[in-house]
Backbone as numpy.savetxt, mean C-alpha at the origin, in Angstrom:
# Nx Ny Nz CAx CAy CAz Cx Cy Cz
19.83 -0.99 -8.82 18.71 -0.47 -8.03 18.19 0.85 -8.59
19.01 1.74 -9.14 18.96 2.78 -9.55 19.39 3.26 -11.21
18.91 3.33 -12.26 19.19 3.63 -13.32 20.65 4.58 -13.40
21.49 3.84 -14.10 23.01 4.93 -14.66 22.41 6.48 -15.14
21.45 6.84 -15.69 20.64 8.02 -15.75 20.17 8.90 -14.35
19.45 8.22 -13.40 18.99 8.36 -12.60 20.58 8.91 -11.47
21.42 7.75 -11.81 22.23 8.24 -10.66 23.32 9.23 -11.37
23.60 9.34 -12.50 24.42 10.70 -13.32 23.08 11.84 -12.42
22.17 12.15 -12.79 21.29 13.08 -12.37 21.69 13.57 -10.74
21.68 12.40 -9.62 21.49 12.93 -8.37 22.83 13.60 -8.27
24.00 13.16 -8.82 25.05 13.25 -8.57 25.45 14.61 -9.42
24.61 15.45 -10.32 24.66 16.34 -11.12 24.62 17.70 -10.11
23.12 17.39 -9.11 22.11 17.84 -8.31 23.08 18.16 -7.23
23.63 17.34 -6.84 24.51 17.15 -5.93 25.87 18.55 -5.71
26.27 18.25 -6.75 27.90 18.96 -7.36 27.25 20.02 -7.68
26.48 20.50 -8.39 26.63 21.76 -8.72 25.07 22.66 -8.15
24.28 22.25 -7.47 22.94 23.19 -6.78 23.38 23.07 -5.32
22.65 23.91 -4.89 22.84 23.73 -3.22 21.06 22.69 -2.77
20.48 22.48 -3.45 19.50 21.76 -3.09 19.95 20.46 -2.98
18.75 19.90 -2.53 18.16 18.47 -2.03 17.80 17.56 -3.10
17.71 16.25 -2.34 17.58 14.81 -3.87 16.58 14.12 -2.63
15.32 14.34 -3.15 14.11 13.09 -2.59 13.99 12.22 -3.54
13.94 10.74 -2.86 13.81 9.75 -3.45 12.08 9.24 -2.71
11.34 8.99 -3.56 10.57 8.25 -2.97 9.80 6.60 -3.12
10.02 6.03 -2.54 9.47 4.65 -2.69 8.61 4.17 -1.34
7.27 3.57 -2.10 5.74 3.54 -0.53 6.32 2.65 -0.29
7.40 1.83 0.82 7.49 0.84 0.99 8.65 0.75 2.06
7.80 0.38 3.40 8.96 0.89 4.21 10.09 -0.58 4.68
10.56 -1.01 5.52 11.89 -1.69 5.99 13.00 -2.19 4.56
13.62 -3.34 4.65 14.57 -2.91 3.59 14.42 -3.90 2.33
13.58 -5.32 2.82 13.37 -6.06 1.95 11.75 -6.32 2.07
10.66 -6.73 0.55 9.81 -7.47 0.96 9.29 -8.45 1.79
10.01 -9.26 1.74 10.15 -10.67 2.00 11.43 -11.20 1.94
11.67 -12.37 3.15 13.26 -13.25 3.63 12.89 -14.59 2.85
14.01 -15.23 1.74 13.16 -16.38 1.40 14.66 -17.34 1.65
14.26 -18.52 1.05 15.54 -19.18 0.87 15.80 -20.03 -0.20
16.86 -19.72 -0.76 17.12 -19.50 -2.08 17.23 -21.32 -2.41
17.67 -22.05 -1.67 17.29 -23.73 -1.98 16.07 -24.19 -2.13
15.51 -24.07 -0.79 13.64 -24.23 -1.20 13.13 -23.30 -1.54
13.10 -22.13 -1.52 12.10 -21.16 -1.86 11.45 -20.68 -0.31
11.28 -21.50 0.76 10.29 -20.94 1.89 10.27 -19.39 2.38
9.45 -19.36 2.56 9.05 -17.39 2.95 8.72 -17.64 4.24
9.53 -16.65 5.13 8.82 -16.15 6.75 7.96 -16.07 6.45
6.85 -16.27 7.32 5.14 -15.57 7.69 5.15 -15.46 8.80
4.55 -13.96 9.18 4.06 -13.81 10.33 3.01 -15.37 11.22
3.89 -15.34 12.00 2.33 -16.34 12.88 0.95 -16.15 13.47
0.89 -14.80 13.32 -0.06 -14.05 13.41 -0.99 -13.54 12.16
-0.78 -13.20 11.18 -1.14 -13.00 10.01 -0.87 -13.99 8.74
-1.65 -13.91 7.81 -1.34 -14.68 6.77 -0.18 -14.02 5.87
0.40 -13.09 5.75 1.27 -12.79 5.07 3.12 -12.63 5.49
3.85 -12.41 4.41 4.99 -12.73 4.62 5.67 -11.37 5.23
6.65 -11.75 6.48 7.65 -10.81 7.42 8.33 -10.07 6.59
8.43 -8.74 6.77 9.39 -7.60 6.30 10.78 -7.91 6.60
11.72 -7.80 5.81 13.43 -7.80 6.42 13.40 -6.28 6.56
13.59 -6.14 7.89 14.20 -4.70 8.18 15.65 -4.68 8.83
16.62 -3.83 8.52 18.18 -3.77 8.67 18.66 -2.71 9.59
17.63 -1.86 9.82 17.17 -0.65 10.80 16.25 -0.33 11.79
16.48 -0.15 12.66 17.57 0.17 13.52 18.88 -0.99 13.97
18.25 -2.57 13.87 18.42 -3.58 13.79 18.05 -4.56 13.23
18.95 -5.65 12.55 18.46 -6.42 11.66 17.41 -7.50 12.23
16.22 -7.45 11.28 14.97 -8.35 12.10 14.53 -8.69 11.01
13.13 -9.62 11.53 11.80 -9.62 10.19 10.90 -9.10 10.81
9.54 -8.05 10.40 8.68 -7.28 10.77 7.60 -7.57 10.45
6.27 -8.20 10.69 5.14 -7.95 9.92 4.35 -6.71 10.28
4.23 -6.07 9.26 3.69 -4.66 8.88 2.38 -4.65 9.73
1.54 -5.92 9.82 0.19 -5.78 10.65 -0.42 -5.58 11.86
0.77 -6.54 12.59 -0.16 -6.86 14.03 2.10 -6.51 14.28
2.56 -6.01 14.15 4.13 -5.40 14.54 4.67 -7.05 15.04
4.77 -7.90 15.15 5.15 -9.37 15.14 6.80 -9.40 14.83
7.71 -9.49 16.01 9.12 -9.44 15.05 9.61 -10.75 15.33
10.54 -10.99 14.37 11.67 -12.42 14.63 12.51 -11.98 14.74
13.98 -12.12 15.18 15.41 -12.32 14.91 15.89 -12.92 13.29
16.54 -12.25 13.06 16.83 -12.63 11.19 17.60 -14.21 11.69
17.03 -14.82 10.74 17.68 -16.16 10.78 18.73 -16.54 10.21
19.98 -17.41 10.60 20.64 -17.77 9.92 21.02 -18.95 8.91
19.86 -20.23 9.48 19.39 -21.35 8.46 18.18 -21.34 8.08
17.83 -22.08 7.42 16.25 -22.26 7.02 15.59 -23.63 7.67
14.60 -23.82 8.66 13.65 -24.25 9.33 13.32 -25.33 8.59
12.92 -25.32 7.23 12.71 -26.59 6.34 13.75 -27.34 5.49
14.72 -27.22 5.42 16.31 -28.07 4.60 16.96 -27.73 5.19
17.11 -26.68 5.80 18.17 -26.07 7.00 19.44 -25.95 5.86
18.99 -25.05 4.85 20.13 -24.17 4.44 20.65 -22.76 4.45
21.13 -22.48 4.13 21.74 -20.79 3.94 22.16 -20.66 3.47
21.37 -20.47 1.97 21.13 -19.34 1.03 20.14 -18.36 1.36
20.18 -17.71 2.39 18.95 -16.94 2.52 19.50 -15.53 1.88
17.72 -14.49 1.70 17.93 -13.70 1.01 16.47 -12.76 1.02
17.05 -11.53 0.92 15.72 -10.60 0.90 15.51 -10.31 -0.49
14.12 -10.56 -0.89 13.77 -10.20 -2.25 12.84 -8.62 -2.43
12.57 -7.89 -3.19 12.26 -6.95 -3.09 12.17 -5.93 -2.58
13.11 -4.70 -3.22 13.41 -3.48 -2.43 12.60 -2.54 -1.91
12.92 -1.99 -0.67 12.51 -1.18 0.03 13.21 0.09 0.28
12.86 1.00 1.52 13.19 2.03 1.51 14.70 2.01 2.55
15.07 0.80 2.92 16.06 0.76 3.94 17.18 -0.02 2.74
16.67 -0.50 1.75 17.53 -0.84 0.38 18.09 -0.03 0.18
17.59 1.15 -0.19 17.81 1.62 -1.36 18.48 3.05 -0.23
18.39 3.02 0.96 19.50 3.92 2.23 21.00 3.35 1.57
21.03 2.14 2.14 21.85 1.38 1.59 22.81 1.23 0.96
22.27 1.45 -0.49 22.79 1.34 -1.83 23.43 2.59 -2.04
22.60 3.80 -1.43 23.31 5.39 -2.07 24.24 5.52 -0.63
24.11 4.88 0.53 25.55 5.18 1.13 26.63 5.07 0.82
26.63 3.63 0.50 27.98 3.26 -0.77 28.40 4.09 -2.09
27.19 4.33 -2.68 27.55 4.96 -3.89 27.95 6.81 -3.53
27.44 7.11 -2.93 27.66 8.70 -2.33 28.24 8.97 -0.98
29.32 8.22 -0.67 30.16 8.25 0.99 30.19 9.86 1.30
29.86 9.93 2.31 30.62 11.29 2.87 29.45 12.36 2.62
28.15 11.94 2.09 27.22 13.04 1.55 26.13 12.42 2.70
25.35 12.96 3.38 24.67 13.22 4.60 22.91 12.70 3.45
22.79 11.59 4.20 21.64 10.94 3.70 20.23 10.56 5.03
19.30 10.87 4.99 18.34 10.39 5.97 16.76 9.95 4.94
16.75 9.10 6.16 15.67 8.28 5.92 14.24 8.85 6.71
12.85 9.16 6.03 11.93 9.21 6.37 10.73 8.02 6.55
10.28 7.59 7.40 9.50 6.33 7.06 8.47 6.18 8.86
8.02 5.75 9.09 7.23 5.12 10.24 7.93 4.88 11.37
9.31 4.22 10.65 10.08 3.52 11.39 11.25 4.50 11.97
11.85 5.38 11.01 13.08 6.66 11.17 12.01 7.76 10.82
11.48 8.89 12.10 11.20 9.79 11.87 11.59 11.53 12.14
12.72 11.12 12.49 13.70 12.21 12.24 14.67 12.84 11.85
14.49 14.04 11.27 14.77 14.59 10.12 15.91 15.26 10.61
16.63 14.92 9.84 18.20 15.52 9.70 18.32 16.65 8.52
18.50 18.10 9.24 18.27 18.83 8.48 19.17 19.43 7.40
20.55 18.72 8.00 21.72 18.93 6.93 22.01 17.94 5.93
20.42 16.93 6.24 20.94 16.03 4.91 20.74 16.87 3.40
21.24 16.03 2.47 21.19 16.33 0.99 20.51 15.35 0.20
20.29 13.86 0.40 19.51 13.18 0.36 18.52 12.61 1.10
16.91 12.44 0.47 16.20 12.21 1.48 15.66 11.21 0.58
15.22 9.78 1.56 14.86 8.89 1.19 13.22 8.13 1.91
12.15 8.08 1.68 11.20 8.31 2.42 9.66 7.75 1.22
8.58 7.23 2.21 7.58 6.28 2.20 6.56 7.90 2.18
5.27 7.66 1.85 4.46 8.62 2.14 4.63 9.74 3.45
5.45 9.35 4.08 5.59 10.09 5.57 6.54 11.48 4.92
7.30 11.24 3.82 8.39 12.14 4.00 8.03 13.57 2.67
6.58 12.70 2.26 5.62 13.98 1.31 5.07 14.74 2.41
5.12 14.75 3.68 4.19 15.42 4.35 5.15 16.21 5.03
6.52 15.93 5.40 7.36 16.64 6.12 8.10 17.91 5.20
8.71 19.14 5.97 9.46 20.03 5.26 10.70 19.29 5.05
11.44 19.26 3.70 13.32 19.12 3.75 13.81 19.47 2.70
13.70 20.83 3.28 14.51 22.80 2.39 13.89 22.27 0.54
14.76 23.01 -0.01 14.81 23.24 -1.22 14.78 21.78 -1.86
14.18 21.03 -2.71 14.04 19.75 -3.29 14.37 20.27 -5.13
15.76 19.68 -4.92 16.07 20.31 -6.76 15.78 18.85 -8.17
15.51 18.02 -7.39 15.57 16.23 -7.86 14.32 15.43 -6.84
13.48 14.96 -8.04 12.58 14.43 -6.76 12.36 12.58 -7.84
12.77 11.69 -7.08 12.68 10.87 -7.73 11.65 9.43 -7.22
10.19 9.20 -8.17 9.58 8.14 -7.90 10.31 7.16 -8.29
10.45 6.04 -7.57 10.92 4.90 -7.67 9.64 3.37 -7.79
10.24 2.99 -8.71 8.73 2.14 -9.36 7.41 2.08 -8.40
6.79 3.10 -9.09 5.57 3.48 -8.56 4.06 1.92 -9.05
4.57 1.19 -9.94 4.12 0.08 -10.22 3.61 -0.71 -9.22
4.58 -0.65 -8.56 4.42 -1.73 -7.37 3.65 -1.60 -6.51
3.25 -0.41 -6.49 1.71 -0.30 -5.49 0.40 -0.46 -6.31
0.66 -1.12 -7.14 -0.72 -1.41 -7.92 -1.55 -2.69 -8.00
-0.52 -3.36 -7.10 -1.22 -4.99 -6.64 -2.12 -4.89 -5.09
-2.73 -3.40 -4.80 -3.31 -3.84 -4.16 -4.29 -3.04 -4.70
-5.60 -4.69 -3.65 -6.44 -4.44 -4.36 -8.15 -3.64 -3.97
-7.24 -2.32 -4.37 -8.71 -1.19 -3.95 -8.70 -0.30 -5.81
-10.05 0.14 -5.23 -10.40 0.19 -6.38 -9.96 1.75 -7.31
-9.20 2.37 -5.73 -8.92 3.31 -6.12 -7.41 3.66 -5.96
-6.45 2.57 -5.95 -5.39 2.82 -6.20 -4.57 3.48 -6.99
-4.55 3.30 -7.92 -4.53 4.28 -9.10 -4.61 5.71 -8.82
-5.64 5.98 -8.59 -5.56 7.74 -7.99 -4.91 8.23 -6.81
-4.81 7.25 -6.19 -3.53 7.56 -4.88 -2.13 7.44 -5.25
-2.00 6.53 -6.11 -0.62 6.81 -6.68 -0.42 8.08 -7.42
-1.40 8.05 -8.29 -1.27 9.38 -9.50 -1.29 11.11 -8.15
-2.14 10.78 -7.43 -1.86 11.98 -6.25 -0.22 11.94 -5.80
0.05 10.94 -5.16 1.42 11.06 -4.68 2.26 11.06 -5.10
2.43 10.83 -6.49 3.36 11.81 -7.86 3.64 12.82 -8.17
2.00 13.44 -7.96 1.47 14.70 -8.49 2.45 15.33 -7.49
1.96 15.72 -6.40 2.44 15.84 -5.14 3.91 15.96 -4.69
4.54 14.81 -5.19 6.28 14.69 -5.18 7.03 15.81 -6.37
6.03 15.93 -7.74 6.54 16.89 -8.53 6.09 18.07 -8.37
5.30 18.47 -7.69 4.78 19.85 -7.03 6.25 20.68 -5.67
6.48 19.73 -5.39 7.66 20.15 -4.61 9.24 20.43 -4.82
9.57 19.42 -6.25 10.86 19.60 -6.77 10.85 20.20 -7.57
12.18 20.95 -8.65 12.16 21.29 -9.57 11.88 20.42 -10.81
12.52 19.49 -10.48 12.46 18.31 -11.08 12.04 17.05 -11.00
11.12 16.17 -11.17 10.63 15.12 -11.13 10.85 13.81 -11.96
11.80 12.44 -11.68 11.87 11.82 -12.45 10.83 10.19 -12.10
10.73 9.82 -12.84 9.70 8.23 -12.66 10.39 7.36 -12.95
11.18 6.50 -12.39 11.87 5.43 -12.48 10.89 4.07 -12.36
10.87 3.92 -13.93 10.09 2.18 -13.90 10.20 1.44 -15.03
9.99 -0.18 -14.76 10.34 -0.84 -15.15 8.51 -1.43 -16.37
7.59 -0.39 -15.69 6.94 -0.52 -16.92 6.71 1.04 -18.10
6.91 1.44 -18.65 6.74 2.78 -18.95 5.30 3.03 -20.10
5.03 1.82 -20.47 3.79 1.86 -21.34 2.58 1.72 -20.47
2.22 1.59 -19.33 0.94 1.51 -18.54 0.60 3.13 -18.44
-0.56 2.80 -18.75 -1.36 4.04 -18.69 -1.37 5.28 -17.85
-1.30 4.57 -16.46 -1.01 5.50 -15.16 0.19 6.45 -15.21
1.41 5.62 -15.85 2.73 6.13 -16.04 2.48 7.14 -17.24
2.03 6.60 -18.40 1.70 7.83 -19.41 1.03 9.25 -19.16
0.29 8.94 -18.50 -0.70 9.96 -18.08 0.18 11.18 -17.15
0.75 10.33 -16.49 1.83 10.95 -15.44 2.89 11.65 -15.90
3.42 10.39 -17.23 4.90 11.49 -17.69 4.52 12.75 -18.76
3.48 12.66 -19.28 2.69 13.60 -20.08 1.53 14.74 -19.71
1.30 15.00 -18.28 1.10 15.71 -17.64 -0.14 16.03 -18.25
-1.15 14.51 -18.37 -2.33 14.45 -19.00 -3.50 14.23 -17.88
-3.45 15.12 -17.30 -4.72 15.05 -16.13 -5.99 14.40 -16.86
-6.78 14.79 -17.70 -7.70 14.83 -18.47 -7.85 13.26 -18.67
-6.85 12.68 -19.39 -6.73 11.25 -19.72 -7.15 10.86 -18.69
-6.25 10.51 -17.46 -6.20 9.69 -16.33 -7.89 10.27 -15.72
-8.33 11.21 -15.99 -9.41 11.33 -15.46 -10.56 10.62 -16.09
-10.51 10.85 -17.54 -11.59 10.22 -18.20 -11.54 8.70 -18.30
-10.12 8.07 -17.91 -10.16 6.52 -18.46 -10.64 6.04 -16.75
-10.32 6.74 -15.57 -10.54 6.15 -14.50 -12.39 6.05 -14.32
-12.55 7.36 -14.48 -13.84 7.45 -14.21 -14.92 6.41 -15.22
-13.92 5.80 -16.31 -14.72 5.31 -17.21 -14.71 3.73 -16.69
-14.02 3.45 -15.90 -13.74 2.31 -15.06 -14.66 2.17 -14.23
-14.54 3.08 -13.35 -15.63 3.22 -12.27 -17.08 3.10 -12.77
-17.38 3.72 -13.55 -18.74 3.87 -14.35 -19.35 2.37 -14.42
-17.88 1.68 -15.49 -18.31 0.37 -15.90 -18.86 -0.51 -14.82
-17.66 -0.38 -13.86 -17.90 -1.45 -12.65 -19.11 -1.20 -11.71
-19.28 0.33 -11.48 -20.60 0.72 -11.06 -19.69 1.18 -9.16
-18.45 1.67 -9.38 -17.48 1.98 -8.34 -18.18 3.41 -8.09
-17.76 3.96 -6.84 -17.90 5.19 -6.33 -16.77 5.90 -7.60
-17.93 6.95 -8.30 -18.94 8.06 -7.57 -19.81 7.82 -8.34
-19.91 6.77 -8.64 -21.38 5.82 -9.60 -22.33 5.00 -8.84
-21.55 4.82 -7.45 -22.48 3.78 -6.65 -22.17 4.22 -4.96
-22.96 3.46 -4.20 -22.16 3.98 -3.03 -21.31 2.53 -2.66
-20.69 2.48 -2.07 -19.59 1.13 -1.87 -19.54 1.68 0.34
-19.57 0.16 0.40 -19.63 -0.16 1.82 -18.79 -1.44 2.53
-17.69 -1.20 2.94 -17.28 -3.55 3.61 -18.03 -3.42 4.62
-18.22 -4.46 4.76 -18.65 -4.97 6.45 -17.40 -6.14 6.63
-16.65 -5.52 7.35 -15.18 -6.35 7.72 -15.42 -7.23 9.23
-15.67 -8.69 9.28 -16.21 -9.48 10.11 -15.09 -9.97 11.15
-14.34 -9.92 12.33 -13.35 -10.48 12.54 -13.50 -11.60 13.90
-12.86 -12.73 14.12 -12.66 -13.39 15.05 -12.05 -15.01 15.00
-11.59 -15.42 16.23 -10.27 -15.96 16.12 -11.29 -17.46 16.27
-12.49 -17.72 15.82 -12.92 -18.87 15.42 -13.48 -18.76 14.35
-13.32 -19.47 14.18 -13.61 -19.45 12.03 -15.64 -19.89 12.05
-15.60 -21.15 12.87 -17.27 -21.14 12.70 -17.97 -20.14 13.45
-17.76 -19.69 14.36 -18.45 -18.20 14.80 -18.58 -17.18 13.60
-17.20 -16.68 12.99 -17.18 -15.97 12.10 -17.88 -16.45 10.75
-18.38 -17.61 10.68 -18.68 -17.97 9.26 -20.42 -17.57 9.69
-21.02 -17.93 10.78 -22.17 -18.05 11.55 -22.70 -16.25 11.59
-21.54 -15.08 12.25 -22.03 -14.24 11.97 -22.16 -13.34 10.61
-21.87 -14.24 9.58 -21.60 -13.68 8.16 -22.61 -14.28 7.54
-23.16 -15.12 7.88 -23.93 -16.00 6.94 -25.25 -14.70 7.74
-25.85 -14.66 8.82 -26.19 -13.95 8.94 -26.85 -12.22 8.59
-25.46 -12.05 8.66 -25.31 -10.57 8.01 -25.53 -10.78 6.20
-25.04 -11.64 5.59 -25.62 -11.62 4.52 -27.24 -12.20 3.99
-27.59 -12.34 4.91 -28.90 -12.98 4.49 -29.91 -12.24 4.96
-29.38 -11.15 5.76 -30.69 -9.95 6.52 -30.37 -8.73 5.06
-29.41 -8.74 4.26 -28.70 -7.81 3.77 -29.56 -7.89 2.37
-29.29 -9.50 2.32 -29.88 -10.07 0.07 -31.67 -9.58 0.74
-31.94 -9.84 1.73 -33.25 -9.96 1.91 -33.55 -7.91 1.68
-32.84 -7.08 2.19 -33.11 -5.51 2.29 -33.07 -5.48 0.88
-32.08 -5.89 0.16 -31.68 -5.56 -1.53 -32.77 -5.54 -2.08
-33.37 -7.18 -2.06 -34.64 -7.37 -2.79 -35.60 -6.32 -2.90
-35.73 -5.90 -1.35 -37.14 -4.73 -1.55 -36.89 -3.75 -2.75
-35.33 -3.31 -2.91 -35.20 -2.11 -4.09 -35.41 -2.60 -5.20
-36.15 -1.17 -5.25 -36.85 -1.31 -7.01 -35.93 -0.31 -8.09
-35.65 -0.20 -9.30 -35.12 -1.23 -9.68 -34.21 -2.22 -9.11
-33.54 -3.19 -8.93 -32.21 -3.77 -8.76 -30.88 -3.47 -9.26
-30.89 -2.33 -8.04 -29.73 -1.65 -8.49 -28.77 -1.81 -7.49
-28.78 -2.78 -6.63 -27.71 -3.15 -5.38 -27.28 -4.47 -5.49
-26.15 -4.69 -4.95 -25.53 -5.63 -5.17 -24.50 -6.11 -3.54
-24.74 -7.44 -3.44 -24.14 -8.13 -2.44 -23.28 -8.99 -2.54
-22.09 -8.66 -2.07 -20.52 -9.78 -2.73 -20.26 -10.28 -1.16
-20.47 -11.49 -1.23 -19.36 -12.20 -0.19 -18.96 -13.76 -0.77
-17.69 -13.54 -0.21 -16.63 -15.18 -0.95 -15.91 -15.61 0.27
-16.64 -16.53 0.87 -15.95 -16.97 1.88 -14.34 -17.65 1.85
-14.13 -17.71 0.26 -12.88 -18.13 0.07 -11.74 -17.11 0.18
-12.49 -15.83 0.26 -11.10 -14.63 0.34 -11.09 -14.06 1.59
-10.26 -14.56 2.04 -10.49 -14.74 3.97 -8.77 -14.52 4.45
-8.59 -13.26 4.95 -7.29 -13.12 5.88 -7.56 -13.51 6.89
-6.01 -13.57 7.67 -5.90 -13.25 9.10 -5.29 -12.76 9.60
-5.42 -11.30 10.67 -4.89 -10.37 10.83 -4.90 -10.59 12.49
-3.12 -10.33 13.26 -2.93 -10.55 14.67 -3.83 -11.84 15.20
-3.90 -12.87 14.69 -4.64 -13.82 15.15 -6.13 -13.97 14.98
-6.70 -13.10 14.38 -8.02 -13.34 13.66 -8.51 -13.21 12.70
-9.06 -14.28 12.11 -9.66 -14.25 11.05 -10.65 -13.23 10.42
-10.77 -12.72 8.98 -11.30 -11.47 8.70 -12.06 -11.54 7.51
-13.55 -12.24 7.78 -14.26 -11.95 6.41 -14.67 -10.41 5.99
-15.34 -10.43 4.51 -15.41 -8.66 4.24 -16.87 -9.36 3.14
-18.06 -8.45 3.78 -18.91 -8.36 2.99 -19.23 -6.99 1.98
-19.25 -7.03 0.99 -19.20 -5.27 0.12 -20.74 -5.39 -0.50
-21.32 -4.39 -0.53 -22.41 -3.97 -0.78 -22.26 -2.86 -1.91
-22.65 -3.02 -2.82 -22.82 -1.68 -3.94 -23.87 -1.46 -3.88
-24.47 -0.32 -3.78 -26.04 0.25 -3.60 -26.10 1.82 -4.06
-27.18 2.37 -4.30 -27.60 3.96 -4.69 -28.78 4.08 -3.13
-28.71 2.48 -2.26 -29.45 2.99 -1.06 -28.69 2.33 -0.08
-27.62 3.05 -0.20 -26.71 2.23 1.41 -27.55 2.15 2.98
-28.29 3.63 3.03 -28.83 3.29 4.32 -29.66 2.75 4.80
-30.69 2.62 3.51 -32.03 1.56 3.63 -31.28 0.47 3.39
-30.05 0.11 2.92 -29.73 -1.65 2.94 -29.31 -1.99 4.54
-28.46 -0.99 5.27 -27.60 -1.10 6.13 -28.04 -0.99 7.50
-29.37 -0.53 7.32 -30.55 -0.09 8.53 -31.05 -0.85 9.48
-31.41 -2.45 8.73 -31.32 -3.46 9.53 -30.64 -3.86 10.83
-29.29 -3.81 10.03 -27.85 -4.45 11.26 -27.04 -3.55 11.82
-27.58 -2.22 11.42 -27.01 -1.22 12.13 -27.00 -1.26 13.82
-27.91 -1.87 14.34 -27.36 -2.42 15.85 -26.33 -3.63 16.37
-26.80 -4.23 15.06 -25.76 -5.04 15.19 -24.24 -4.70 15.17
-23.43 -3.65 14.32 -22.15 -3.28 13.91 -22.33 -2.23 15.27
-23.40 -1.59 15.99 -22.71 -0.64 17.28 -22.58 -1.51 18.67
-23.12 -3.11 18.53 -23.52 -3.68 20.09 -22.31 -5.09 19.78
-21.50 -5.03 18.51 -20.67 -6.17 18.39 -19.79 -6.04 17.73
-18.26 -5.69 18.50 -17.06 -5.12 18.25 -16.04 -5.64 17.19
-16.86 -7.26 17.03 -16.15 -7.79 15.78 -16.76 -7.41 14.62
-17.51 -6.30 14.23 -18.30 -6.20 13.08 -17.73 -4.84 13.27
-17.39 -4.39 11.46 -16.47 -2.82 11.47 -17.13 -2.83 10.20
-17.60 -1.41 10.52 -18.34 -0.69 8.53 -17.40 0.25 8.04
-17.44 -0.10 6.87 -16.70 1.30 6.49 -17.64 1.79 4.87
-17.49 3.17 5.30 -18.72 3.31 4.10 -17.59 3.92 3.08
-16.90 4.02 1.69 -16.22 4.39 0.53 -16.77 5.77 0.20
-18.03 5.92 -0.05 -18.53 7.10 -0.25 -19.85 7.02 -0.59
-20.51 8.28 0.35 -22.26 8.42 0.58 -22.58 9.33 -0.88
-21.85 10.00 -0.95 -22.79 11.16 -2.29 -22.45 10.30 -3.80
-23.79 10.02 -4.27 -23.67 9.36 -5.46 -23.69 10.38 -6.46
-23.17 10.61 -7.64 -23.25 11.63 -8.54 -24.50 10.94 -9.30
């Protein structure tokens, strides 16, 4: 779980400073996903389209992160009815876990959504974005834990939220290490070489290309409801009052994305997302702007108004 490097280090930190060892990994309960190791099947929330958290804390459950949905951890599997079951991908209740065993007797707490109180005589702190925001004393070891893994989602500005909450984690320790399993990606270079400049010029050169904020203005119109032809009815809608505003701009410099094929469902409703790239968000958006304040299933969110 932890590099023989990584753990000589905490254990260095440990024995001979009177400081603290933050570990950080964005990823809170203890496993990704519960699968089973004969068929393969994954929990899913019944409420959402995606797969239940194994959490081991406070009690062992499955969690979906969205609409809070819990099960009882199972002991067979529902489709062959075997048990081999198993949590795949670590989390922040893992990796509690793992350094209890390996460090007995040394005072460890967990920061996260889920455990938010802080034990002030710990020496290890283990913690999700929640535990960059809290005080815990002197930090002599501050360790990202594959920061990779937040890069499968998909916004456009991920990348700079990771590279912030790095920045950020090594602003507070003496020491900062990056534990990952890719070390040639760019983000990571930029990071272990303390190349602001890079990461600035290759992102922005991204953005540029794609025509992303602070090149464009970017807008969803996030559609939700628990009938699919209603929701298809008020989308077809909203996009066709929308291509019709575009047209008027001169040049054609706006752009209208909707794919009815990339469709969640979140607590029981379904969730189309229309995105608009424009240099005139409010003359596109002016139209249905009564529409998104008089109909609660329609949510805007604007990315950013000042175009450079």
């Amino acid at each position: 779980m932890l590099s023989v490097a990584t753990m000589e280090q905490i254990a260095l930190t440990l024995a001979e400073t009177p400081d603290n060892v933050l570990i950080y990994l964005n990823r809170r309960g203890a496993y990704k996903a519960y699968i089973c190791k004969d068929c393969s099947h994954t929990w899913k929330c019944d409420h959402c389209d995606v797969a239940m958290t194994l959490h081991t804390s406070p009690k062992n459950l499955l969690l979906c992160h969205h609409c809070h949905a819990t099960e009882p951890m199972p002991e067979t599997c529902p489709k062959c009815h075997g048990h081999q079951l198993s949590g795949i991908g670590i989390a922040v209740q893992s990796v509690e876990q793992f350094l209890r065993k390996e460090f007995p007797g040394t005072e460890i707490c967990r920061l996260d959504r889920d455990q938010k109180n802080l034990v002030k005589t710990a020496r290890i702190f283990i913690g999700t974005e929640y535990a960059l925001r809290h005080c815990i004393g002197t930090v002599g070891l501050a360790i990202s834990l594959l920061p990779e893994s937040e890069l499968n989602i998909p916004e456009f500005d991920i990348e700079e939220r990771v590279y912030a909450n790095i920045r950020a984690l090594g602003s507070i320790a003496r020491e900062c290490v990056v534990e990952t399993h890719a070390p040639k990606l760019p983000l990571i270079r930029d990071l272990l070489d303390g190349n602001y400049k890079s990461f600035l010029t290759r992102t922005l050169a991204e953005r540029k290309r794609y025509r992303y904020p602070p090149y464009s203005g970017l807008a969803y119109i996030r559609v939700k409801h628990r009938n699919t032809a209603v929701l298809e009815d008020l989308c077809a809608k909203l996009d066709n009052k929308l291509r019709i505003e575009t047209d008027k701009i001169v040049p054609p410099v706006s752009q209208v994305l909707y794919d009815r094929s990339v469709r969640l469902k979140r607590a029981g409703e379904y969730i189309d997302t229309i995105m608009i790239r424009s240099d005139s968000l409010a003359q596109i958006l002016a139209p249905i702007r009564k529409e998104i304040l008089r109909n609660r299933s329609i949510e805007l969110l604007i990315r950013w108004e000042k175009i450079l």
